[in-house]
FIKOLZA-1660 file (N, C-alpha, C; in steps of 0.1 Angstrom, whole numbers, plus 5000, padded with zeros to 4 digits):
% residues 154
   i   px   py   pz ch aa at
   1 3631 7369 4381  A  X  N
   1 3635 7382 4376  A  X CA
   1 3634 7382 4361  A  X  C
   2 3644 7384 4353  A  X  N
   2 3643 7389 4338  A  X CA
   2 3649 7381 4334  A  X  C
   3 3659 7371 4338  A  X  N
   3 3667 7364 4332  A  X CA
   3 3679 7371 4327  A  X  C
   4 3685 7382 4332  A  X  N
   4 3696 7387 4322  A  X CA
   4 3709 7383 4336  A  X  C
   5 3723 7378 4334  A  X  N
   5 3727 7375 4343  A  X CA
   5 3734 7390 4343  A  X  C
   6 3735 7396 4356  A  X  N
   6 3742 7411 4357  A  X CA
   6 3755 7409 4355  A  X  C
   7 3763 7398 4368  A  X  N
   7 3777 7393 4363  A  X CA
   7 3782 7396 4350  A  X  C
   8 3775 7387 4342  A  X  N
   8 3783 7386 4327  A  X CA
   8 3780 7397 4315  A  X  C
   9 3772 7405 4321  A  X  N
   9 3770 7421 4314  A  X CA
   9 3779 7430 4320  A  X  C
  10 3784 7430 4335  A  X  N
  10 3792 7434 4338  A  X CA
  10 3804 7428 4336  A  X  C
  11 3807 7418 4331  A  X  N
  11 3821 7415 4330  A  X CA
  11 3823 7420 4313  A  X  C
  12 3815 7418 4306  A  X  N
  12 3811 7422 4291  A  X CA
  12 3814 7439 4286  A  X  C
  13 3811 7444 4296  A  X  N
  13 3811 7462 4298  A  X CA
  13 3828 7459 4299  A  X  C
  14 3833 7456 4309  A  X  N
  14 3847 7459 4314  A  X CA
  14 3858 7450 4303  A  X  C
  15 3852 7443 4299  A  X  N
  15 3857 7432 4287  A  X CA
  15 3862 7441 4272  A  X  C
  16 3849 7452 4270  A  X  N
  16 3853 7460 4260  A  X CA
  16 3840 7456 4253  A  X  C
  17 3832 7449 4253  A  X  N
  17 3825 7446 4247  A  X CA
  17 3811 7459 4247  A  X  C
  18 3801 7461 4241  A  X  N
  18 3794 7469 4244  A  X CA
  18 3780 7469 4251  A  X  C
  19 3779 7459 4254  A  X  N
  19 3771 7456 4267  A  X CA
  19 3766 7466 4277  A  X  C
  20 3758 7467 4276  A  X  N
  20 3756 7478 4289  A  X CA
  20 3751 7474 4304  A  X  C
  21 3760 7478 4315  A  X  N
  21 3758 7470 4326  A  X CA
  21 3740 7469 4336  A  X  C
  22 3739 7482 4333  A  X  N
  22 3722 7481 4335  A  X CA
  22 3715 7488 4329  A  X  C
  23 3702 7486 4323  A  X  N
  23 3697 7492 4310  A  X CA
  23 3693 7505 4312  A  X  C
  24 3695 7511 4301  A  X  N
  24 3690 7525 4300  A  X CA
  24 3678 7530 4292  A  X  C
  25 3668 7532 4302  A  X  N
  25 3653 7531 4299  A  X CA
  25 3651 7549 4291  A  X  C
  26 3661 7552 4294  A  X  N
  26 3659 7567 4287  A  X CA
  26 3660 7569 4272  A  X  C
  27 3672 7560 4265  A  X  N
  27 3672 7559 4256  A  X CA
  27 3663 7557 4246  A  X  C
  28 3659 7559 4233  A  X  N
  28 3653 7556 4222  A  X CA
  28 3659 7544 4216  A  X  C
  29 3649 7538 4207  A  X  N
  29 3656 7528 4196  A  X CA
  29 3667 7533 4188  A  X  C
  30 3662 7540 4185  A  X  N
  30 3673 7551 4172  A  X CA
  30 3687 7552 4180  A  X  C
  31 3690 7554 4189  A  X  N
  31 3698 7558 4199  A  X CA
  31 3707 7545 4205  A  X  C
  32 3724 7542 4198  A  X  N
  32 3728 7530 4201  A  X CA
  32 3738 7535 4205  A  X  C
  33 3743 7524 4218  A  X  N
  33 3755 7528 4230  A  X CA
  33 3765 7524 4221  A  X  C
  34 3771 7538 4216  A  X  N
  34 3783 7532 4215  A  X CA
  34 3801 7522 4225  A  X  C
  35 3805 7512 4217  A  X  N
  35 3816 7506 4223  A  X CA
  35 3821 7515 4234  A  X  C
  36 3828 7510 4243  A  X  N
  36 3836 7520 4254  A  X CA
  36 3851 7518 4250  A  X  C
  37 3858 7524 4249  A  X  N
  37 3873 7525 4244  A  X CA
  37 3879 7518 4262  A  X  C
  38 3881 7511 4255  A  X  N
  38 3890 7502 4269  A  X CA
  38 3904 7505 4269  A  X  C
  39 3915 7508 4259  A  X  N
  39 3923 7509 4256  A  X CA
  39 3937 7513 4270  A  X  C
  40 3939 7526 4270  A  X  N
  40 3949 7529 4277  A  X CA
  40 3943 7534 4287  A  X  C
  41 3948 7536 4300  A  X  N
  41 3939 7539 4310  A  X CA
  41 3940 7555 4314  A  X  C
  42 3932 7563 4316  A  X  N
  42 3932 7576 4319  A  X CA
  42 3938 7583 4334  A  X  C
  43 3943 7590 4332  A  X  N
  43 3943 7599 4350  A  X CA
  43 3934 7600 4357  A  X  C
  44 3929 7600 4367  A  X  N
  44 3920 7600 4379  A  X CA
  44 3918 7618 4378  A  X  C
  45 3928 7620 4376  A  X  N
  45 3925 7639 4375  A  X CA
  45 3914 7641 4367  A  X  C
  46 3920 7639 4348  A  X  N
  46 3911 7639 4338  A  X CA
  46 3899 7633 4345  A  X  C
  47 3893 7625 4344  A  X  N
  47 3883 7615 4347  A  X CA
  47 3872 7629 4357  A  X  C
  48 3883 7631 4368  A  X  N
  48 3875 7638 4376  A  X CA
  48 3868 7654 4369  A  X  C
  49 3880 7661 4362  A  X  N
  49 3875 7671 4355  A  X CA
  49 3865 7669 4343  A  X  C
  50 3867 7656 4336  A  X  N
  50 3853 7657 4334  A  X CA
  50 3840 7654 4340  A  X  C
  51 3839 7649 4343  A  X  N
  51 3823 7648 4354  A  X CA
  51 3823 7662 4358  A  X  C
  52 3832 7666 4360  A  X  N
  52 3830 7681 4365  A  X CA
  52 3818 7688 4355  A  X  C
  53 3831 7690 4346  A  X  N
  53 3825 7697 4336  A  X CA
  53 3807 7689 4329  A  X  C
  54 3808 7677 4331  A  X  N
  54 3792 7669 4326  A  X CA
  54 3786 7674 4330  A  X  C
  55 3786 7678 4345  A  X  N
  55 3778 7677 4352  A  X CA
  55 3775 7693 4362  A  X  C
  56 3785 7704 4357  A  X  N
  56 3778 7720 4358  A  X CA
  56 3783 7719 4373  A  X  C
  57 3793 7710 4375  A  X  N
  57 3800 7714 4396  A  X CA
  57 3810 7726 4394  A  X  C
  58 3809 7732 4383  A  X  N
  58 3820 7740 4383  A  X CA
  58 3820 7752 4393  A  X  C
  59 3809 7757 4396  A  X  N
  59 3804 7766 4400  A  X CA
  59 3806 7765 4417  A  X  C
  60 3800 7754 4422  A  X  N
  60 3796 7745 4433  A  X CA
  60 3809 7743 4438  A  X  C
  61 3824 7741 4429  A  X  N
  61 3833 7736 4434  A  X CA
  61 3838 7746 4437  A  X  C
  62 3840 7758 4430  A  X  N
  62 3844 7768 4434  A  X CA
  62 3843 7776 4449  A  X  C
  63 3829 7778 4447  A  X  N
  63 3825 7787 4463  A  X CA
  63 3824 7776 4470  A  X  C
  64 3831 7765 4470  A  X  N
  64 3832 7756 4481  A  X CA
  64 3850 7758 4484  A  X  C
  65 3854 7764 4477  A  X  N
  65 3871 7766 4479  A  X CA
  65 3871 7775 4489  A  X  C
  66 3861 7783 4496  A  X  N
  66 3860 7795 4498  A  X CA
  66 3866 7795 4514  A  X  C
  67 3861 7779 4519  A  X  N
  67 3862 7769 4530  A  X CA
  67 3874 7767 4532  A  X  C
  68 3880 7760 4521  A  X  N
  68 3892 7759 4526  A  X CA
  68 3904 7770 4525  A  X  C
  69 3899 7780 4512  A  X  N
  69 3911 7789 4513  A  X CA
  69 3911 7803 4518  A  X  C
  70 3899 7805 4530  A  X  N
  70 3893 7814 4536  A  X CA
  70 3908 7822 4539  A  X  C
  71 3917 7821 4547  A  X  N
  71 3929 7820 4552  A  X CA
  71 3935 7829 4538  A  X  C
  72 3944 7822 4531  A  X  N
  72 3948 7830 4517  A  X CA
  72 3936 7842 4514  A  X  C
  73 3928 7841 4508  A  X  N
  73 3918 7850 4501  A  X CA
  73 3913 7864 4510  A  X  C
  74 3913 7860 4522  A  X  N
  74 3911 7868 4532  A  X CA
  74 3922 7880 4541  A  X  C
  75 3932 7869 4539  A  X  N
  75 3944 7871 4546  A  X CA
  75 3943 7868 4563  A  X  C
  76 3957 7867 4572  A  X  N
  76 3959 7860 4583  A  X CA
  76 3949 7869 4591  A  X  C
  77 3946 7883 4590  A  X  N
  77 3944 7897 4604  A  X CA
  77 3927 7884 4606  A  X  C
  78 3921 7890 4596  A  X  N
  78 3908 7888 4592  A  X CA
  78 3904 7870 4595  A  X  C
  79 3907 7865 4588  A  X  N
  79 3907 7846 4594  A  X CA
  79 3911 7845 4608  A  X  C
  80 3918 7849 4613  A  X  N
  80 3920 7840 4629  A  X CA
  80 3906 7854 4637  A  X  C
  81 3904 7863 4632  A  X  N
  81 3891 7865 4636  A  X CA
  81 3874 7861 4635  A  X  C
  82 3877 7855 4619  A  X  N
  82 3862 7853 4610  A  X CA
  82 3864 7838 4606  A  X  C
  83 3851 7831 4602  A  X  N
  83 3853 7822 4593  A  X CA
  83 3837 7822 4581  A  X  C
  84 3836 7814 4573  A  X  N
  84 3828 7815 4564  A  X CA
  84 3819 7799 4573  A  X  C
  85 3806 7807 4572  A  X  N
  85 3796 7795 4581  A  X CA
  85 3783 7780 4566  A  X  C
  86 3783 7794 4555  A  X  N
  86 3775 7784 4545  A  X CA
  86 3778 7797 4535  A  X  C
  87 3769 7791 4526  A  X  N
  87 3766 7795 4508  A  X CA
  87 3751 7791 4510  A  X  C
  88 3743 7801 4506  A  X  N
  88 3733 7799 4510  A  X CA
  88 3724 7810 4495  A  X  C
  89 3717 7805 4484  A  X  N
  89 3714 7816 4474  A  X CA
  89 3722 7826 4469  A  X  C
  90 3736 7822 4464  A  X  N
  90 3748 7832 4459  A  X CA
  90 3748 7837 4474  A  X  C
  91 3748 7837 4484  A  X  N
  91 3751 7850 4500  A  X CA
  91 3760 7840 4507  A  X  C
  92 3771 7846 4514  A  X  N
  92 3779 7843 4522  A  X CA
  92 3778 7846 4535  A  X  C
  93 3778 7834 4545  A  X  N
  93 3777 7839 4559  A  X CA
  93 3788 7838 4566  A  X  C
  94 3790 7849 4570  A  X  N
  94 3805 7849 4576  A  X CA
  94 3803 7853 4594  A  X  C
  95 3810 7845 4603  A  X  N
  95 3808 7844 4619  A  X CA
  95 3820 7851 4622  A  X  C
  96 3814 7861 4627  A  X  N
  96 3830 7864 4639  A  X CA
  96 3833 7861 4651  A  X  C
  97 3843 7864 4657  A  X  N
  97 3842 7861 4670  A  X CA
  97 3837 7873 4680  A  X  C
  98 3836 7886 4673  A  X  N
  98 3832 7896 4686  A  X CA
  98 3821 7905 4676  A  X  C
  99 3813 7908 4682  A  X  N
  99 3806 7919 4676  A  X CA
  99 3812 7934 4669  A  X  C
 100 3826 7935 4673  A  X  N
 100 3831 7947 4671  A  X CA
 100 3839 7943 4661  A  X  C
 101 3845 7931 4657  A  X  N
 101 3850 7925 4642  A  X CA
 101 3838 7920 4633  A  X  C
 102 3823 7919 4639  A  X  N
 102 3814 7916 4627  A  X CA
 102 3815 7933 4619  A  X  C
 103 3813 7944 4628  A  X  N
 103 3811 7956 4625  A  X CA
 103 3822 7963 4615  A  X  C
 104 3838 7961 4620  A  X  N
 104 3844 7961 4613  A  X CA
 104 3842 7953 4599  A  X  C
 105 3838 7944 4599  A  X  N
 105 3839 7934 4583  A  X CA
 105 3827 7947 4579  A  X  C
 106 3817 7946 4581  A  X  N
 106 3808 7955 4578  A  X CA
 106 3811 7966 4568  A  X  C
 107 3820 7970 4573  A  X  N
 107 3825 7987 4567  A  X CA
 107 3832 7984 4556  A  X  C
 108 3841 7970 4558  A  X  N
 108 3847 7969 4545  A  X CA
 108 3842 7960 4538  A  X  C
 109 3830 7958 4533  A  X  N
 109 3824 7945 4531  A  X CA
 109 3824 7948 4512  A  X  C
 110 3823 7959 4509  A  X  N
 110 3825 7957 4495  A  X CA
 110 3842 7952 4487  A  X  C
 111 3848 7957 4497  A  X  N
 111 3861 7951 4495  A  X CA
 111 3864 7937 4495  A  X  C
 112 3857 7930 4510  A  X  N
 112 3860 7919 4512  A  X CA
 112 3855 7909 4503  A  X  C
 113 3843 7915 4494  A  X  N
 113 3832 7908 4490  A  X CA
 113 3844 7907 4472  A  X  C
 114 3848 7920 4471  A  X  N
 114 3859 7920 4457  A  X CA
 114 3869 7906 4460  A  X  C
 115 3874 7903 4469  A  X  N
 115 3883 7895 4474  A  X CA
 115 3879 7883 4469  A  X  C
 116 3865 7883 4476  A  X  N
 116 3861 7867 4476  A  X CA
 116 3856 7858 4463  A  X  C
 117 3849 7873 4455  A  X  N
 117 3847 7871 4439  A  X CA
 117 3858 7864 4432  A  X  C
 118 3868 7865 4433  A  X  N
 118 3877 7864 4426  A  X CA
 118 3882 7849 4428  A  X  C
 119 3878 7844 4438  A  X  N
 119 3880 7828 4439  A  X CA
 119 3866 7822 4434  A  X  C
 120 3855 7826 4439  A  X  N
 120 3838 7822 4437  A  X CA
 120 3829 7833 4432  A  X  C
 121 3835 7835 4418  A  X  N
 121 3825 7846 4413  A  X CA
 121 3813 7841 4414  A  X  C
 122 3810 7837 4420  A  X  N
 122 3792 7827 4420  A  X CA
 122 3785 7839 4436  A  X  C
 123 3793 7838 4440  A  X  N
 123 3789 7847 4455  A  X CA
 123 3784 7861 4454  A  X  C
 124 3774 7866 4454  A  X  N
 124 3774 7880 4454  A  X CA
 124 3768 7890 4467  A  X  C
 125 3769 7883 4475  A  X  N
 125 3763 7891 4491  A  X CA
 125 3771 7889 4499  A  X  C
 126 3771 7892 4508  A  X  N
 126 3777 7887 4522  A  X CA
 126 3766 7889 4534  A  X  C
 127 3769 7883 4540  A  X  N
 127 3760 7887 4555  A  X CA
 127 3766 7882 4568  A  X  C
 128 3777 7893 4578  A  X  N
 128 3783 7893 4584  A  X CA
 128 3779 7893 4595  A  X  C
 129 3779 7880 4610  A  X  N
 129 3774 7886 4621  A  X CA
 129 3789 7883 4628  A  X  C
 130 3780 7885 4647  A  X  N
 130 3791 7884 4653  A  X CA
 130 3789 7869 4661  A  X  C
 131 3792 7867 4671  A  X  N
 131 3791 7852 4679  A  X CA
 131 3773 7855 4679  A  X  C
 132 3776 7838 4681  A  X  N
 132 3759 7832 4691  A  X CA
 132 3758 7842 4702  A  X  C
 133 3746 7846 4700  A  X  N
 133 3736 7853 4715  A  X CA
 133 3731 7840 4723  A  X  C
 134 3737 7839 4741  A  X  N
 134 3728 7830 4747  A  X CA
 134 3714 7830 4742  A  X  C
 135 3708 7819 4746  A  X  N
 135 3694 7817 4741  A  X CA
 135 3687 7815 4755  A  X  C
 136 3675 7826 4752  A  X  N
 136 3662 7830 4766  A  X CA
 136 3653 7815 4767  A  X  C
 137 3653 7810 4756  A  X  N
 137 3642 7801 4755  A  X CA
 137 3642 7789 4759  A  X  C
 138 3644 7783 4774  A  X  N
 138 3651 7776 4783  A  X CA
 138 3635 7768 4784  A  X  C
 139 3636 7755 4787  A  X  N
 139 3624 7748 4793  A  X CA
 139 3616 7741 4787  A  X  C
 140 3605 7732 4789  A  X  N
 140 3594 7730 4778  A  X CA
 140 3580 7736 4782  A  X  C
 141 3580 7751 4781  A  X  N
 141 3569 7755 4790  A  X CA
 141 3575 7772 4779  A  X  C
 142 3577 7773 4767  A  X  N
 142 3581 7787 4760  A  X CA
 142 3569 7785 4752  A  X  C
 143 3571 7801 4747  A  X  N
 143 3557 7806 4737  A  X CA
 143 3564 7809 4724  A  X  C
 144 3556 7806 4719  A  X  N
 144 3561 7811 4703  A  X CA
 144 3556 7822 4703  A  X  C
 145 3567 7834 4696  A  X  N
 145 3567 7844 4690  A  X CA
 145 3570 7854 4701  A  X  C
 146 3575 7849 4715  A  X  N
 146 3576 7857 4720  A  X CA
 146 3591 7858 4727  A  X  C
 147 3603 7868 4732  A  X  N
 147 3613 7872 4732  A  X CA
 147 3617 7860 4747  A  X  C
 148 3612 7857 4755  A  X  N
 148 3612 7852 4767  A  X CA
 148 3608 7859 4780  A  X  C
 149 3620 7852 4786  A  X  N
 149 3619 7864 4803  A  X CA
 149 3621 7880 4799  A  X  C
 150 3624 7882 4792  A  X  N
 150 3630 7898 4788  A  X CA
 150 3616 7902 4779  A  X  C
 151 3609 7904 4776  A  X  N
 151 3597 7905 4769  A  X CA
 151 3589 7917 4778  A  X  C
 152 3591 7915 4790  A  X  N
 152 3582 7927 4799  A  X CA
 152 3589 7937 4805  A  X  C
 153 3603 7939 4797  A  X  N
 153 3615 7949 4806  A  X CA
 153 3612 7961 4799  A  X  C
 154 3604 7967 4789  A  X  N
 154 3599 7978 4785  A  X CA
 154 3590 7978 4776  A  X  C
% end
């Protein structure tokens, strides 16, 4: 290999020293790592909010609340009917359980949509269906592009 022992760069890093555990080929000469403050130890909170913020999940973490706090933001009528299926290009897919609650969401969809902004302003569509349609396309013997058995009923 290279001769550099990793152990003792890594014990060097965590030691305080400035060592860097594996090299950073990005860097320039001009460009020196500074020391790591070893000192008093930080919150796991902090730590996490930053990488947050490093790293632009602000957004990402948000319309991912959308998951768990479907229930609150929605309210109880609407959740034990609906749930949120992905995030897909700022659009929300939301599943119901009957075609006659996808339809309902439908009508109120600019409302629902005000609702949801307000936890994941990142969201700006919705696209509301109802359950899975059985599927015609049974067998290993189907055609592409075509509806199935039902294809010659008019």
């Amino acid at each position: 290999m290279n001769g550099r022992d990793i152990a003792l760069d890594l014990y060097n890093s965590f030691k305080g020293g400035h060592k860097t555990f594996l090299p950073n080929t990005k860097k320039t000469n001009e460009e020196i790592d500074e020391p790591r403050n070893t000192g008093e130890p930080k919150p796991i909170g902090e730590l996490i909010n930053q990488l947050v913020s490093q790293r632009d999940w602000k957004d990402g973490l948000s319309e991912g609340e959308i998951f768990v706090r479907w229930r609150e933001v929605v309210g109880d009528d609407i959740a034990s009917k609906s749930e949120p299926v992905e995030i897909k290009e700022e659009k929300l897919f939301i599943q119901c359980t009957s075609t006659a609650w996808a339809t309902q969401l439908n009508l109120v969809k600019n409302q629902l949509l005000e609702s949801i902004q307000k936890v994941a302003p990142g969201i700006k569509t919705l696209e509301i269906f109802g359950p899975n349609a059985p599927s015609w396309r049974k067998g290993l013997r189907t055609v592409q592009g075509f509806q199935g058995p039902r294809d010659t009923y008019g």
